[in-house]
C-alpha positions in Angstrom: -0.8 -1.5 2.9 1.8 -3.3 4.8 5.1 -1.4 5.4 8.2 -3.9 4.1 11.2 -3.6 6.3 14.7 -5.3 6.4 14.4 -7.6 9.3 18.0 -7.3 11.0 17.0 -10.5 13.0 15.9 -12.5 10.6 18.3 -11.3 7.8 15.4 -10.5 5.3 13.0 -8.4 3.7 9.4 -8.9 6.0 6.5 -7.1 6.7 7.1 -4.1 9.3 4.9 -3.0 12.9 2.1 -1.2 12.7 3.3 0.6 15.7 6.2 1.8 17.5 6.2 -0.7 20.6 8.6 1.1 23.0 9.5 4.4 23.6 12.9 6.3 22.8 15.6 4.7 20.8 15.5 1.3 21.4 11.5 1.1 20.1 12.8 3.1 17.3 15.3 0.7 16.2 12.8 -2.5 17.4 10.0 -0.4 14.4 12.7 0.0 11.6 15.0 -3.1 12.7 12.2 -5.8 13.6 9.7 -7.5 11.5 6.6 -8.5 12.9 7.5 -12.4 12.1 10.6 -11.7 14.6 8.8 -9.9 17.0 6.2 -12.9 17.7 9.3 -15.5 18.1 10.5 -13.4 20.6 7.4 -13.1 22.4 6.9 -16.6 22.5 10.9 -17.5 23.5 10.2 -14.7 26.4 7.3 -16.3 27.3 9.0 -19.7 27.6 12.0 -18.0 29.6 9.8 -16.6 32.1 7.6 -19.6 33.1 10.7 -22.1 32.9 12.5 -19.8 35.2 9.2 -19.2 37.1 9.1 -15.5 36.9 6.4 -13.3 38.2 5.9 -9.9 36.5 4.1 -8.7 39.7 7.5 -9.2 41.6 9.5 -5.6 41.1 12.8 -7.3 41.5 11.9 -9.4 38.3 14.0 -8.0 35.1 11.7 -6.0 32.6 12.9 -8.7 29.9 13.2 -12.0 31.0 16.1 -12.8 28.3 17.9 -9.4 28.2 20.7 -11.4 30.8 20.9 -13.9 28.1 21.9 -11.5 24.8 18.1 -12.9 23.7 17.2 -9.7 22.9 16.8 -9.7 19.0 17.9 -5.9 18.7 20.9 -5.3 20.3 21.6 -1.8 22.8 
């Protein structure tokens, strides 16, 4: 059975992760904060941010999150 959360990014009841997707505190809040619904939109908006800006993710000097610079996250630290 699905596992109903209160999405804090999209300001509504939605269906939860399956999973914790990051270690420590911040992929606890991201599992009890995050619906899956708001998880995929920001996949796809960091997706978008790092070909626009031509990012490589084999470069070390690129940032972990493309759009933590921009306040994009959709949890906040």
């Amino acid at each position: 059975m699905a596992r109903t959360i209160f999405c804090t990014f999209l300001q509504r009841d939605a269906e939860g992760q399956d999973f914790q997707l990051y270690p420590g505190d911040l992929g606890k809040r991201i599992y009890n904060e995050i619906s899956k619904e708001a998880w995929g939109q920001w996949q796809k908006k960091q997706t978008m941010l790092i070909n626009e800006k031509k990012l490589s993710m084999m470069n070390p000097g690129t940032p972990q999150t493309a759009g933590a610079g921009d306040g994009e996250l959709p949890v906040r630290r």
